[in-house]
LOFITOR-736596 format. One record per residue (C-alpha): residue number from 1; residue in three letters; chain; x, y, z. Coordinates in Angstrom, 1 decimal. Layout:
! LOFITOR-736596
seq, type, mol, u, v, w
NUM, ALA, A, X, Y, Z
...
//
This chain:
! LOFITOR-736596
seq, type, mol, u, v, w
1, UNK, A, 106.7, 74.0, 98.9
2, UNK, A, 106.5, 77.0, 101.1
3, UNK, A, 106.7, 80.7, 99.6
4, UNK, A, 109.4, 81.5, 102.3
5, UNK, A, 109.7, 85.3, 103.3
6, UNK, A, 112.4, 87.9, 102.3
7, UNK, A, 114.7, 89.3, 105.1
8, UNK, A, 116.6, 92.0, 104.1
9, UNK, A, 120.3, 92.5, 105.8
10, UNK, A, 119.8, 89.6, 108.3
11, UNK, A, 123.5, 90.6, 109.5
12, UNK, A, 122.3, 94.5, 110.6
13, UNK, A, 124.0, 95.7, 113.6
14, UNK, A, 121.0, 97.4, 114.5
15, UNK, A, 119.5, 96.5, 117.5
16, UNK, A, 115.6, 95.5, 116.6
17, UNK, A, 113.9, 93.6, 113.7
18, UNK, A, 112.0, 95.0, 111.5
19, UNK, A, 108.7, 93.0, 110.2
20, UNK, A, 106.3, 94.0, 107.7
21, UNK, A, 103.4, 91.5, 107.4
22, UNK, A, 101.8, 93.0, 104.7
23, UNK, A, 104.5, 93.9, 101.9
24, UNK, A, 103.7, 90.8, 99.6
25, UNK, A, 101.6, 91.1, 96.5
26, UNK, A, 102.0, 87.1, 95.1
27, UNK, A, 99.3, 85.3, 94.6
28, UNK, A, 100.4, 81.7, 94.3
29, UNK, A, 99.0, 79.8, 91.3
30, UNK, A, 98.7, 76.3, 93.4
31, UNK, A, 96.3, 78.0, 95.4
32, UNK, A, 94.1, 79.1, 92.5
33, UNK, A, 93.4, 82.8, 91.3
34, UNK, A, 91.6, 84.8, 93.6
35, UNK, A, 89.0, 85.4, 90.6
36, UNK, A, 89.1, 89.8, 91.3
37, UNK, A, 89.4, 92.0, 88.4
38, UNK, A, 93.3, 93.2, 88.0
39, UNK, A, 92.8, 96.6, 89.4
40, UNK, A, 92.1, 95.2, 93.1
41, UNK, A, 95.8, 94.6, 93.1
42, UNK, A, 96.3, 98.4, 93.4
43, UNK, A, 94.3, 98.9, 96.6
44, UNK, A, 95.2, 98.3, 99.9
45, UNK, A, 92.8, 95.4, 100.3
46, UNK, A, 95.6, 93.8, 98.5
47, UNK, A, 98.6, 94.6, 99.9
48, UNK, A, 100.0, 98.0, 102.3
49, UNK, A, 100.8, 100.3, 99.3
50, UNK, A, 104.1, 101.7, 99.6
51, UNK, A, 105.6, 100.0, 102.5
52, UNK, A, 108.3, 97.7, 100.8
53, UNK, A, 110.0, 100.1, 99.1
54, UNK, A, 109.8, 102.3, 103.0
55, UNK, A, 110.9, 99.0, 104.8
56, UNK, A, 114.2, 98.6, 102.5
57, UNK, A, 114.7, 101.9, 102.3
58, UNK, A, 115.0, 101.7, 106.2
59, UNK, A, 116.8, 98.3, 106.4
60, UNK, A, 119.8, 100.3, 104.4
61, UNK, A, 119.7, 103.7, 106.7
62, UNK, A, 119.1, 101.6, 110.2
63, UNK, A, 121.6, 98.5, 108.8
64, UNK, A, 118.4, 96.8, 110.4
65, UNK, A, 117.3, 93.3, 109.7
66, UNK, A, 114.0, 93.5, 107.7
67, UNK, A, 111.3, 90.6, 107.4
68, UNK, A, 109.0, 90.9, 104.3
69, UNK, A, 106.3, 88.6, 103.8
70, UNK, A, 105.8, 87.7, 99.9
71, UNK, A, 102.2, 86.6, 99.6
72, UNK, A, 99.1, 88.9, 99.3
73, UNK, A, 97.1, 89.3, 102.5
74, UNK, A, 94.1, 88.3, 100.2
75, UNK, A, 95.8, 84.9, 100.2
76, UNK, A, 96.0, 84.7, 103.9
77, UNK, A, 96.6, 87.4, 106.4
78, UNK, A, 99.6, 86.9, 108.1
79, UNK, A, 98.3, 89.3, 111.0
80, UNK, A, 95.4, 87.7, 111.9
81, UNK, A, 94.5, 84.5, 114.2
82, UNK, A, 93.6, 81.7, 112.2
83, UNK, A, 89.8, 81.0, 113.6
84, UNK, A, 89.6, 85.0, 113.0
85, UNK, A, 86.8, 85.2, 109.7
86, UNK, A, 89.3, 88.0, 108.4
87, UNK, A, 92.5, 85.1, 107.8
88, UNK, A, 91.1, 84.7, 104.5
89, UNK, A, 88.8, 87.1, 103.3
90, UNK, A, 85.4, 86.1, 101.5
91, UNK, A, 84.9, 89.3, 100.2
92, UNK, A, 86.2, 93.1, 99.7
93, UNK, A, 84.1, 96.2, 100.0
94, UNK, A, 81.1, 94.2, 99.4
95, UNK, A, 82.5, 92.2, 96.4
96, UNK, A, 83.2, 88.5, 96.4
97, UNK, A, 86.5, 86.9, 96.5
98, UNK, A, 85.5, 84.2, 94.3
99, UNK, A, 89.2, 81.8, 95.1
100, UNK, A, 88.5, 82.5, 98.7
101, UNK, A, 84.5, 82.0, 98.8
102, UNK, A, 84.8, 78.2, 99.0
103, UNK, A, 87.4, 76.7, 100.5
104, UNK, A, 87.4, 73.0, 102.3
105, UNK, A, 89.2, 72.6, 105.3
106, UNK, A, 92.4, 71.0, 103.3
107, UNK, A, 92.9, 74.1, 101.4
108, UNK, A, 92.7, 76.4, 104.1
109, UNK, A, 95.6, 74.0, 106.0
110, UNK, A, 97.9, 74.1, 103.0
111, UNK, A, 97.9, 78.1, 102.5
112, UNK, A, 98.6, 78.4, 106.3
113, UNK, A, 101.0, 75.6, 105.9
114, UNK, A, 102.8, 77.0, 102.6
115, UNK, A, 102.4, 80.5, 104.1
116, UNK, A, 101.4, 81.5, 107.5
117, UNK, A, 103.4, 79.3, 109.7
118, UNK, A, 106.5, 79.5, 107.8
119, UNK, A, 106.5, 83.4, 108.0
120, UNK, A, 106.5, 83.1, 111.7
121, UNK, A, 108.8, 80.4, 112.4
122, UNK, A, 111.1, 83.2, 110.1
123, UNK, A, 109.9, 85.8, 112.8
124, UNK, A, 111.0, 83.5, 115.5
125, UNK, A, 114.6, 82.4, 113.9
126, UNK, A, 115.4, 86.0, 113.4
127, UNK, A, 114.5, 87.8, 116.6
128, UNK, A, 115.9, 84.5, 118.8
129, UNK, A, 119.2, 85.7, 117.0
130, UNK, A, 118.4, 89.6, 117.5
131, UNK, A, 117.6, 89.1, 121.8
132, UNK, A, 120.8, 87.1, 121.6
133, UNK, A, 122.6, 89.7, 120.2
134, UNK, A, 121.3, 92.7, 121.8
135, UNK, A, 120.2, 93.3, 125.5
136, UNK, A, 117.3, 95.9, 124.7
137, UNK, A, 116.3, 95.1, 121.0
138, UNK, A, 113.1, 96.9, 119.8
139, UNK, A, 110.4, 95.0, 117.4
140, UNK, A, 108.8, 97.2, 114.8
141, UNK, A, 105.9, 96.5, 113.0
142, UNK, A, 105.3, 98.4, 109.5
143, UNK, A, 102.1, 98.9, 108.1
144, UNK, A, 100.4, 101.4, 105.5
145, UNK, A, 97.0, 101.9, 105.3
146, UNK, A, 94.4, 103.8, 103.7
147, UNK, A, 93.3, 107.6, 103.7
148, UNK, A, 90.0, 107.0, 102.7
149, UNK, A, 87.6, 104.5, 104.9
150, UNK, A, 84.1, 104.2, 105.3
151, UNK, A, 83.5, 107.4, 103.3
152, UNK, A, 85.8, 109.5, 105.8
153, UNK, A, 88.8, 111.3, 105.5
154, UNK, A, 91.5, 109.9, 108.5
155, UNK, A, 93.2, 112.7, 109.6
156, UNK, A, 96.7, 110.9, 110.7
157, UNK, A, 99.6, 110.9, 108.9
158, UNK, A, 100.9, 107.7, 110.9
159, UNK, A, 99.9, 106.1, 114.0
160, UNK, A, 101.2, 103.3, 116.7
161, UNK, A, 99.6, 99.8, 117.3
162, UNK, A, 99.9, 98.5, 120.8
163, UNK, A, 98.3, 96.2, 123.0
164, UNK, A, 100.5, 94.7, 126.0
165, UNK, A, 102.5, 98.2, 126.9
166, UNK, A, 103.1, 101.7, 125.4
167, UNK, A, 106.9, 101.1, 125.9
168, UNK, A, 107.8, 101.5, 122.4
169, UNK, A, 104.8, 103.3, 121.0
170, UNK, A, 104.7, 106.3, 123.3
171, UNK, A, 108.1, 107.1, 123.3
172, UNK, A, 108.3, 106.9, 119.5
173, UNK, A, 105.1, 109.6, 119.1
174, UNK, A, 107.5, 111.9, 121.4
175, UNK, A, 110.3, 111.3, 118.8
176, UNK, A, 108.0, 112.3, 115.9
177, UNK, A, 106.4, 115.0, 117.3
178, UNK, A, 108.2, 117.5, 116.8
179, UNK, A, 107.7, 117.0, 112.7
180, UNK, A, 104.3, 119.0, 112.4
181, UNK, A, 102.6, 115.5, 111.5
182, UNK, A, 99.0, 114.7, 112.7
183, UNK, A, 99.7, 111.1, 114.5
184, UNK, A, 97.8, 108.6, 116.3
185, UNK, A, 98.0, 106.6, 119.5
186, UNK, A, 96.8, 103.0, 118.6
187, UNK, A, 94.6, 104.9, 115.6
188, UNK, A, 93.6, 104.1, 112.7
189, UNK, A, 94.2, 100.9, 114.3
190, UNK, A, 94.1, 99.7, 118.0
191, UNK, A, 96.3, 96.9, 119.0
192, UNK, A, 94.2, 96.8, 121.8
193, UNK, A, 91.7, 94.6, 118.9
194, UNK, A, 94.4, 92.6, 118.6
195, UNK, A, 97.6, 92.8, 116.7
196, UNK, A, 98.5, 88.6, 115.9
197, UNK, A, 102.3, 88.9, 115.2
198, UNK, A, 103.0, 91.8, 117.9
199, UNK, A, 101.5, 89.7, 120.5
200, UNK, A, 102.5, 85.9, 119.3
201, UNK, A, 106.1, 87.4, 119.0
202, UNK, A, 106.5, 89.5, 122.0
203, UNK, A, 103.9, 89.5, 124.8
204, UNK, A, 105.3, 88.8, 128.2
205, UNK, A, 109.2, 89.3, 126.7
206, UNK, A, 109.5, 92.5, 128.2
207, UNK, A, 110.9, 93.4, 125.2
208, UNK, A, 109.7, 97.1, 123.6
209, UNK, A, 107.7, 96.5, 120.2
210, UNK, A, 104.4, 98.2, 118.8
211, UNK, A, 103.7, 98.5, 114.6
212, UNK, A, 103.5, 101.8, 113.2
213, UNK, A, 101.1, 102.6, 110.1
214, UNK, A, 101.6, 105.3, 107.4
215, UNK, A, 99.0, 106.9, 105.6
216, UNK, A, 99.5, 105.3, 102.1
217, UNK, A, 99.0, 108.7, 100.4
218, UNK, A, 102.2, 110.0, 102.1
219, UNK, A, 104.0, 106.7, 100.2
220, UNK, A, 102.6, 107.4, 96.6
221, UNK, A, 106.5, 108.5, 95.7
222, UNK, A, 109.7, 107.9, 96.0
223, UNK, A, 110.4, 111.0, 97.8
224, UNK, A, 107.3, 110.2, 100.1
225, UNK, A, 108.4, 106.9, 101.0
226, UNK, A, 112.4, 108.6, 101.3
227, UNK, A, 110.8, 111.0, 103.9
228, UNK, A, 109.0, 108.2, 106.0
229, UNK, A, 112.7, 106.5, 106.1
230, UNK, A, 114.0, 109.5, 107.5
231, UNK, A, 111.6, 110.1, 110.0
232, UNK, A, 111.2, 106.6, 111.2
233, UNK, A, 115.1, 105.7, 110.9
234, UNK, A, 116.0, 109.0, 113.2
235, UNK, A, 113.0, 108.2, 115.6
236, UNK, A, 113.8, 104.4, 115.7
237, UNK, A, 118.1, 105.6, 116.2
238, UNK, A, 117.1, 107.8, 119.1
239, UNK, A, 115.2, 104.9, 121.0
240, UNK, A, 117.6, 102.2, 120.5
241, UNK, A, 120.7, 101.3, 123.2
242, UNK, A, 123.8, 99.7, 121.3
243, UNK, A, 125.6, 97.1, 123.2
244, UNK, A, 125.8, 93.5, 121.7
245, UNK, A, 126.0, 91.0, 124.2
246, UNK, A, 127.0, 88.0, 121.8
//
């Protein structure tokens, strides 16, 4: 049994996909409980706070198609390489993940095989359709991420994640600029350390992608998270050329 994904509007005329690794909160019960108290749910250890109800709101204002994994990333990360020690966390913030702690080999396999694998082969079936449709499709990444870390403040409001070429990213910091926001250029997070579904889904395409995080303060409401679909959906509609070729 896999715990398959969520794509949003998998018919949207726009011309990208939309992916957000880190949306899910589920914590499967045939992989045993992760053994944290309840209130670790409401952190972003868990999950990117705030960036589901942004993504949907985006896949309605874009008609984009939007992928949403389902599982939390204390599960299994569905952005990191599998030999990476961060796949399955151990422990958060100095505190032991009790479910993750000691797993054999046979466990591990069947959370990437219930999972990881099936979110990307998802990835895979919906952007093969999206190239095919399109002849310059963008692939967007959507994160949130937190405002405190490591006892500092981050000052950005949002930042891009890159690694193989600015083609997205830079233009898209140009599109936003103008909004009196304090943004980042691969900060908080380089892609430059590695970014697992930007670069197993789109290095060497030629094909313009990066990910894009949102302080998860600025996604606390509602009207927050409306605000982030505005700016994102009129920065992401400047950047993209219509023109379906199939």
């Amino acid at each position: 049994m896999i715990e398959a994904p969520v794509l949003l509007n998998p018919e949207g005329r726009f011309p990208g996909l939309i992916v957000v690794d880190h949306a899910g909160t589920a914590t499967p019960a045939r992989f045993g409980a992760l053994g944290l108290a309840e209130n670790w749910r409401h952190t972003h250890h868990f999950c990117d706070l705030g960036v589901a109800p942004l993504a949907q709101a985006l896949a309605q204002r874009l008609d984009a198609p939007v992928l949403l994994g389902t599982v939390s990333r204390l599960v299994i990360d569905l952005n990191r390489w599998l030999d990476d020690p961060r796949s399955i966390l151990t422990q958060v913030e100095g505190v032991p993940v009790p479910g993750n702690v000691t797993l054999d080999p046979a466990t591990r396999r069947a959370r990437q095989d219930a999972i990881f694998w099936p979110y990307h082969a998802a990835i895979t079936s919906v952007w093969d359709r999206v190239t095919r449709r399109h002849r310059d499709p963008l692939f967007f990444a959507l994160h949130s991420c937190t405002r405190q870390f490591g006892g500092q403040r981050r000052p950005w409001d949002g930042g891009t994640i890159w690694n193989e070429a600015p083609t997205l990213a830079h233009p898209l910091l140009e599109a936003l600029g103008t909004l009196g926001l304090t943004l980042g250029d691969n900060q908080p997070y380089s892609g430059r350390e590695g970014a697992y579904t930007l670069d197993r889904h789109t290095w060497g395409s030629g094909y313009r992608a990066c990910g894009f995080e949102v302080s998860n303060d600025l996604l606390e409401t509602p009207q927050g998270q409306a605000d982030w679909a505005n700016r994102l959906g009129d920065a992401l509609s400047t950047l993209t050329q219509t023109g379906a070729v199939a």
